[in-house]
C-alpha positions in Angstrom: 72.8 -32.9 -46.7 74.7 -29.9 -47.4 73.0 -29.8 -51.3 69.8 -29.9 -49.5 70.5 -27.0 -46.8 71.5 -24.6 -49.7 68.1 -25.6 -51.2 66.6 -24.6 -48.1 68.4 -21.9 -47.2 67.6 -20.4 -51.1 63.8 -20.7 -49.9 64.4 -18.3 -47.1 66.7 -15.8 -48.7 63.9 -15.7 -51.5 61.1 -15.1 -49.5 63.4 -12.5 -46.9 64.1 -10.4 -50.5 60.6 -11.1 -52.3 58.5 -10.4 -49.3 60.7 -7.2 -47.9 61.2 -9.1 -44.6 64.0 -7.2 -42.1 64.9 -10.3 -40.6 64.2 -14.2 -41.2 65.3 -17.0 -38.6 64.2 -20.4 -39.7 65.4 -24.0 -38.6 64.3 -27.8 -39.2 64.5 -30.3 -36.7 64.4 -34.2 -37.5 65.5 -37.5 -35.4 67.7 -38.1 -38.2 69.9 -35.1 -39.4 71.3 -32.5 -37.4 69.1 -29.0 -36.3 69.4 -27.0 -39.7 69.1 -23.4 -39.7 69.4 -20.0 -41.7 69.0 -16.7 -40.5 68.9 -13.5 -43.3 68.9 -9.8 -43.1 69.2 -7.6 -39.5 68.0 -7.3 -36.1 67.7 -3.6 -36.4 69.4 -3.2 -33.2 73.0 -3.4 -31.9 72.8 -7.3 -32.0 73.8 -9.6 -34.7 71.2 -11.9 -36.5 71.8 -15.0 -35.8 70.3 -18.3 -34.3 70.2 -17.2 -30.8 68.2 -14.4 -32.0 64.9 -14.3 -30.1 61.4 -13.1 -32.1 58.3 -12.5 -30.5 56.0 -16.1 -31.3 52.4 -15.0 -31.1 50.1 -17.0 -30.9 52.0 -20.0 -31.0 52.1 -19.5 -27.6 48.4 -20.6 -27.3 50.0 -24.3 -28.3 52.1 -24.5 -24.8 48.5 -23.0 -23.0 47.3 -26.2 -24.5 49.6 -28.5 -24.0 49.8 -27.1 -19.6 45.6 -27.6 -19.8 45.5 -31.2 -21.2 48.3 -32.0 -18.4 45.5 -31.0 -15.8 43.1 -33.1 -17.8 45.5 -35.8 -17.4 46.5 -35.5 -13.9 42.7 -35.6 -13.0 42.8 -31.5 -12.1 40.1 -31.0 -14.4 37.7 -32.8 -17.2 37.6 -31.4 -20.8 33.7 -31.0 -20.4 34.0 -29.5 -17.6 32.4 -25.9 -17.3 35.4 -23.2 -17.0 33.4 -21.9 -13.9 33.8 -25.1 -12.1 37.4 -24.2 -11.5 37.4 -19.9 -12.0 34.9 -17.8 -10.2 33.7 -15.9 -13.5 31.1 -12.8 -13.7 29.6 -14.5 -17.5 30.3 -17.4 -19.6 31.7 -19.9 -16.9 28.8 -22.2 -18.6 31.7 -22.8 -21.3 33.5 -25.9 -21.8 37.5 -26.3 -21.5 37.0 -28.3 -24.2 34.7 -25.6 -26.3 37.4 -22.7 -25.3 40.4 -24.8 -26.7 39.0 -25.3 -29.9 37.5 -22.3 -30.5 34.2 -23.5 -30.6 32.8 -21.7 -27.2 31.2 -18.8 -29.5 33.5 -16.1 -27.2 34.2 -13.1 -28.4 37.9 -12.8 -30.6 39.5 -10.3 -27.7 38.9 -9.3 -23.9 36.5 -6.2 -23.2 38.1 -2.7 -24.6 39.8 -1.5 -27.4 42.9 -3.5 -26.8 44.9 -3.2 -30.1 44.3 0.4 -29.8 45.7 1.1 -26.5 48.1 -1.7 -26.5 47.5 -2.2 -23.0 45.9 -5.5 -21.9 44.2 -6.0 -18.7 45.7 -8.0 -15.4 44.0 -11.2 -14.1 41.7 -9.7 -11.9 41.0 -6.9 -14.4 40.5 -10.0 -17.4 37.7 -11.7 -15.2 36.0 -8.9 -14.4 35.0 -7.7 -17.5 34.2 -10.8 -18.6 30.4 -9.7 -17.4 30.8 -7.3 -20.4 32.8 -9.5 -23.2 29.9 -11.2 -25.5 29.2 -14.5 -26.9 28.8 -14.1 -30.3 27.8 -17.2 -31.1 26.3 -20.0 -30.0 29.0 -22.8 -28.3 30.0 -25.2 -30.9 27.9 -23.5 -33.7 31.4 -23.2 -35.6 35.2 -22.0 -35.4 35.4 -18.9 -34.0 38.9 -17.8 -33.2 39.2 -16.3 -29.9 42.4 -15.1 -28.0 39.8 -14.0 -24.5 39.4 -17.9 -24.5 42.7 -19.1 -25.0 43.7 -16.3 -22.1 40.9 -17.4 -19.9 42.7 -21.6 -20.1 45.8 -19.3 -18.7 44.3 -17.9 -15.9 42.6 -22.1 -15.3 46.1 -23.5 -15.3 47.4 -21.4 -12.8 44.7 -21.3 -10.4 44.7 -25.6 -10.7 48.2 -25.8 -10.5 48.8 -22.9 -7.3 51.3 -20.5 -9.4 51.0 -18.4 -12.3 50.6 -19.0 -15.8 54.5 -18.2 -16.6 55.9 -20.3 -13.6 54.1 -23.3 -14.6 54.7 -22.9 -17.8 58.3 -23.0 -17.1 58.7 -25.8 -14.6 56.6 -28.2 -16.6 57.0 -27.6 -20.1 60.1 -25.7 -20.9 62.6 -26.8 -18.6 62.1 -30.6 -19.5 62.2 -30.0 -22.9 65.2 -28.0 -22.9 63.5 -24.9 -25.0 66.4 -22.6 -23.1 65.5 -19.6 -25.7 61.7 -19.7 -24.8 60.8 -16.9 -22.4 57.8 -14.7 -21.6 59.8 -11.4 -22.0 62.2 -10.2 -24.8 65.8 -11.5 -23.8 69.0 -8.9 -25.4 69.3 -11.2 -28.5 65.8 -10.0 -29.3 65.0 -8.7 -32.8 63.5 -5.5 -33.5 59.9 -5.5 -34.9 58.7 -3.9 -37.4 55.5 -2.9 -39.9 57.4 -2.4 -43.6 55.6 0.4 -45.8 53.9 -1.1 -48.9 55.2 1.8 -51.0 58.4 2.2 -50.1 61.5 1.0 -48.2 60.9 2.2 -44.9 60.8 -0.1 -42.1 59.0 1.8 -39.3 59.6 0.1 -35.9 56.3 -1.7 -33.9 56.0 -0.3 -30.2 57.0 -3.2 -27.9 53.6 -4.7 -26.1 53.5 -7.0 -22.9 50.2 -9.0 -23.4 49.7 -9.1 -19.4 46.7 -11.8 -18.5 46.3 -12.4 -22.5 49.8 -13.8 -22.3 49.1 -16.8 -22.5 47.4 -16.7 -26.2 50.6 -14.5 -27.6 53.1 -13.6 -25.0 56.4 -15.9 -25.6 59.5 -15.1 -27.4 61.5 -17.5 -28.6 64.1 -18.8 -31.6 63.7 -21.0 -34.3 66.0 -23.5 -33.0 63.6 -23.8 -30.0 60.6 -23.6 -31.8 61.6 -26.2 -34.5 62.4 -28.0 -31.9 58.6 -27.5 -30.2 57.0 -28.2 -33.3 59.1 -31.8 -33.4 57.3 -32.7 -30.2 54.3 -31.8 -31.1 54.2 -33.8 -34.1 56.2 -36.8 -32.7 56.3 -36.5 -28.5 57.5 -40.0 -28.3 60.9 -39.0 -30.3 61.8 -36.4 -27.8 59.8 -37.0 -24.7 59.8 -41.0 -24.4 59.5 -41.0 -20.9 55.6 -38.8 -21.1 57.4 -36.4 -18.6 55.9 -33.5 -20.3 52.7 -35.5 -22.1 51.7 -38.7 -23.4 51.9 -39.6 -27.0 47.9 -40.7 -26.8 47.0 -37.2 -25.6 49.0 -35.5 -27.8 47.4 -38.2 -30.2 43.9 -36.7 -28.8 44.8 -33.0 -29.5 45.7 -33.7 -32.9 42.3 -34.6 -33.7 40.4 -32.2 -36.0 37.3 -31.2 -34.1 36.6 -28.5 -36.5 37.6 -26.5 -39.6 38.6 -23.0 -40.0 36.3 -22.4 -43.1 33.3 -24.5 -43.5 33.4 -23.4 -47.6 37.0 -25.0 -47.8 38.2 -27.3 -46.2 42.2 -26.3 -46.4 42.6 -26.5 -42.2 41.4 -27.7 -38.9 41.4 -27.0 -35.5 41.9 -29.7 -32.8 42.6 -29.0 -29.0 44.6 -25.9 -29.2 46.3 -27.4 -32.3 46.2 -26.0 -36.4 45.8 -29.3 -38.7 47.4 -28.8 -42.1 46.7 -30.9 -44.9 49.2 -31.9 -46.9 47.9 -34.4 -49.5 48.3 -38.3 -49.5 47.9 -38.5 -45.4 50.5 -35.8 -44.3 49.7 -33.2 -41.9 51.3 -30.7 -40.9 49.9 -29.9 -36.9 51.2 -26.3 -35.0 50.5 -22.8 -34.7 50.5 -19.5 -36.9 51.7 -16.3 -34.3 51.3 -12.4 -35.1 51.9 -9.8 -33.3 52.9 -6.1 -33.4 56.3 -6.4 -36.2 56.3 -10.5 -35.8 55.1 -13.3 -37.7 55.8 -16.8 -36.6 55.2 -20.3 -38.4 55.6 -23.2 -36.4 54.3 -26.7 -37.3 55.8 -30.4 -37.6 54.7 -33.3 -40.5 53.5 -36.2 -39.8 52.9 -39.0 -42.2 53.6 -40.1 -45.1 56.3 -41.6 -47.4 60.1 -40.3 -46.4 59.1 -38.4 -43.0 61.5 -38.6 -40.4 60.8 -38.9 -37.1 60.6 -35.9 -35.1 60.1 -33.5 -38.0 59.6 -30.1 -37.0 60.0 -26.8 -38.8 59.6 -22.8 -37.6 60.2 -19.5 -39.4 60.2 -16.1 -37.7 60.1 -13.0 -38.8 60.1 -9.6 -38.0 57.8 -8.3 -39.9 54.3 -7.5 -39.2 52.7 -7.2 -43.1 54.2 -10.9 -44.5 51.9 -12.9 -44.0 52.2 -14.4 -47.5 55.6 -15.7 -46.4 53.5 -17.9 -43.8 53.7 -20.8 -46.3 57.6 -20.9 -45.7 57.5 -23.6 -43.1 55.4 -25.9 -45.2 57.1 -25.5 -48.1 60.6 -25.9 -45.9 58.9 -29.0 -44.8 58.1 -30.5 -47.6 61.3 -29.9 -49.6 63.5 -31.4 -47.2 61.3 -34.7 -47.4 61.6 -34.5 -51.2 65.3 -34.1 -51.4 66.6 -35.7 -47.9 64.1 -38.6 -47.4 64.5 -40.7 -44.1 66.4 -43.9 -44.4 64.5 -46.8 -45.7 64.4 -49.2 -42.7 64.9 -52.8 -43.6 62.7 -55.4 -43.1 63.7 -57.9 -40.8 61.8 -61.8 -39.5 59.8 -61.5 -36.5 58.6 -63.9 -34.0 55.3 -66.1 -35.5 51.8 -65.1 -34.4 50.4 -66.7 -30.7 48.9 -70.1 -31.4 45.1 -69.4 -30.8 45.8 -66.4 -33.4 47.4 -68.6 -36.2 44.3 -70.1 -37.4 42.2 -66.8 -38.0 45.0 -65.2 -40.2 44.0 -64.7 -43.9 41.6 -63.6 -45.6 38.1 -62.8 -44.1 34.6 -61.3 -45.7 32.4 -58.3 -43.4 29.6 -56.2 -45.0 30.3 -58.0 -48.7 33.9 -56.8 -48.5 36.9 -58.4 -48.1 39.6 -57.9 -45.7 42.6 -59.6 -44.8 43.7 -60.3 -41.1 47.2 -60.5 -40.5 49.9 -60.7 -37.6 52.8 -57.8 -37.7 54.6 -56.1 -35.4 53.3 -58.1 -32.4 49.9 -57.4 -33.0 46.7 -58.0 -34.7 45.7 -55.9 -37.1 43.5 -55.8 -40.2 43.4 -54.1 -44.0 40.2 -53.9 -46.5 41.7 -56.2 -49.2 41.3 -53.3 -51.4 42.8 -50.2 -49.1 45.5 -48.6 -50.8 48.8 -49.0 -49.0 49.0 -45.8 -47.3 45.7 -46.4 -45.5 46.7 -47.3 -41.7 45.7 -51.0 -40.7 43.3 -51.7 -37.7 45.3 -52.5 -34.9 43.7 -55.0 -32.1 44.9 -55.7 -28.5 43.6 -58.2 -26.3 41.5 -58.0 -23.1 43.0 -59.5 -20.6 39.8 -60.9 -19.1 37.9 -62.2 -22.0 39.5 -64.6 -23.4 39.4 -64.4 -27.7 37.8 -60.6 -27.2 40.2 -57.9 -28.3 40.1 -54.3 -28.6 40.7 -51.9 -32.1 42.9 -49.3 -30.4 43.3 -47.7 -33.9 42.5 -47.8 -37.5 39.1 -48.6 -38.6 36.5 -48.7 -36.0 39.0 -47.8 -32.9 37.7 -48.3 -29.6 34.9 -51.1 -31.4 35.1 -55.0 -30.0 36.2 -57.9 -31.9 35.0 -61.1 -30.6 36.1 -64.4 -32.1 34.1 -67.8 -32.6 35.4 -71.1 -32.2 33.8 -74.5 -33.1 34.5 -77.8 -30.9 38.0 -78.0 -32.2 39.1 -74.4 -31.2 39.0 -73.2 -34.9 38.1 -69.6 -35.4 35.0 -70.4 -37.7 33.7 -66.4 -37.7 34.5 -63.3 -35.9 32.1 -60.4 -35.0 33.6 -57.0 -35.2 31.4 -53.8 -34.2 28.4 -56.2 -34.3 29.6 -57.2 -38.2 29.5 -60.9 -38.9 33.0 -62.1 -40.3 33.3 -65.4 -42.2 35.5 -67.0 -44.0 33.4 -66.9 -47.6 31.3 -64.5 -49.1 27.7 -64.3 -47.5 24.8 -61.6 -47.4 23.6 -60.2 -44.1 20.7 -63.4 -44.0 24.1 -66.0 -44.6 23.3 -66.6 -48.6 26.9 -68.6 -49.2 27.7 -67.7 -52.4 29.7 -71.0 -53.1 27.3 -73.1 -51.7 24.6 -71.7 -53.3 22.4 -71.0 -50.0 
């Protein structure tokens, strides 16, 4: 590993010195190695750079806003097409969805009423849902992505109502604390770094005014270290790994915000949106899935890969800077990311004999035709799935489980026509003579959609 980290840590002391950066804290989290880190240039304050250093995250934040609203989705608090007014007594707008507001596609305007980012003073709670009778929507809901931190901050304000406390105090108790991000706090901590905007003509490195965010906190508020965040980012990516137990969320809702319900630029198609979530693509079914943050002298990347060939479990990367004009450096934690799968893959596990297929299953495995294409039904891993004859092998398989009461009737629960029925034939003999799945005749031989066997002839 240790040729590896001085690759990595070559990446960041690069970027640091190429993009003029005062201070760089990255780390990379995976199952299989332990937490690497680097940390380069100064605090510019009495405290040493280091990996306890805290930076100001942005709007990663929005990612933990998401993760505390889909836990009220899932403890029956609230329904993703629910109207926000349902829950908050709102001037304007309550006629938007949950759903809408955490992916950006509600058509609300980017930031609450006033001049905000000239002031640098953000309005309370009461003061936040007030003026919503004078914040716009600028587009119609769901017409496209439309980035917007009064949404995100408006899911805040939900969470706490539903859940009796505020935003921060839930936050902590049901996210933080069982994950053990110890670093990650709504105010700056004394290992907190400095700040600052770097002028693009000369060396100076002018210090950013310290902001709180005060109801918008919870689209940009937390600080945090890259330890933690790389840490965050591995959950995101791979909850099972470090939450096996759901106490925080279930891998199938995490599953569910991963989803890309839109993209960030209709023209090119480089990024998604899902629930609260960036999608990243990476090339030959990778993804990278987190959260970009900026605020006054920060920049924050925080995302964790998914997929493909040599990804470890649990695979999470963040960088943070203090800088407020790098945003080219933003590309660090994919680049991080994908080097360390390049020159560290995970461990090759071996294949090992399992337990046969069920007996009513044994007969139907093989090869079947659907649509004039072939596919190939196998039994692997305890389940049912099945492969277009012709997929290539990176292509997930369609994965079936059976319902309990219907009898040769099983569900796709991913792959190929997830959520879709597969119902199975049998002649007198209890052979499986032809299968329908999603309505589509399956049979053992070539046919068109009037039965034309081809090796019959008719």
């Amino acid at each position: 590993m240790s040729e590896v980290a001085d690759r990595l840590d070559r990446m960041v002391r690069q970027v640091q010195a190429q993009a003029r950066i005062p201070a760089v804290s990255a780390a990379l989290h995976r199952a299989d190695r332990p937490l690497w880190s680097c940390a380069v240039g100064g605090t510019g304050n009495d405290t040493a750079l280091g990996p306890a250093t805290q930076f100001r995250i942005g709007s990663v934040t929005k990612t933990f806003t998401a993760v505390l609203t889909l836990q009220c989705r899932d403890d029956g608090l609230l329904d993703l097409d629910d109207p926000v007014g349902r829950h908050l007594d709102l001037p304007a707008h309550g006629e938007l969805t949950v759903r809408r507001l955490l992916s950006h596609t509600a058509g609300l305007q980017r930031e609450p009423y006033g001049d905000v980012w000239d002031s640098l003073r953000a309005p309370d709670a009461d003061q936040l849902l007030a003026d919503l009778a004078r914040a716009e929507r600028v587009l119609p809901p769901g017409r496209r992505y439309h980035y917007s931190n009064l949404g995100m901050a408006l899911l805040g304000q939900l969470v706490g109502r539903l859940r009796g406390g505020s935003w921060a105090e839930v936050l902590a108790e049901r996210v933080l604390v069982p994950l053990g991000l110890t670093a990650t706090t709504v105010t700056p901590g004394p290992t907190a770094a400095t700040g600052f905007l770097v002028d693009a003509y000369s060396d100076e490195a002018h210090p950013e005014p310290p902001t709180d965010f005060g109801a918008v906190g919870p689209a940009a508020q937390l600080w945090s270290t890259a330890g933690d965040m790389a840490r965050w980012a591995a959950f995101l990516a791979d909850p099972a790994a470090l939450d096996p137990a759901g106490a925080v969320l279930a891998p199938t809702t995490l599953d569910e915000m991963r989803w890309p319900l839109t993209v960030t630029d209709e023209t090119l198609w480089a990024a998604g949106f899902g629930l609260g979530l960036i999608l990243v693509p990476q090339g030959e079914r990778v993804v990278h899935v987190g959260h970009d943050g900026a605020m006054p002298g920060f920049l924050a990347g925080v995302y964790g890969r998914r997929g493909g060939e040599g990804t470890p479990g649990a695979m999470g990367c963040a960088v943070l800077l203090s800088s407020g004009g790098a945003a080219a450096a933003l590309d660090l934690p994919h680049r991080l990311l994908a080097a360390a799968v390049e020159h560290d893959p995970a461990q090759i596990e071996p294949w090992r004999p399992g337990p046969p297929a069920p007996a009513p299953l044994r007969g139907l495995l093989g090869r079947w035709w659907g649509e004039g294409y072939e596919y190939v039904f196998s039994w692997h891993d305890g389940a049912l799935r099945a492969r277009g004859a012709d997929d290539p092998p990176g292509r997930p398989p369609a994965v079936f489980a059976p319902l309990p009461d219907q009898p040769d009737v099983y569900r796709t629960v991913s792959g190929r026509e997830a959520g879709e029925l597969l119902r199975l034939t049998r002649d007198e003999h209890g052979t499986v003579i032809r299968m329908h799945w999603a309505t589509y005749r399956f049979t053992r031989r070539q046919e068109t959609f009037d039965r034309y066997d081809f090796r019959q002839g008719g």
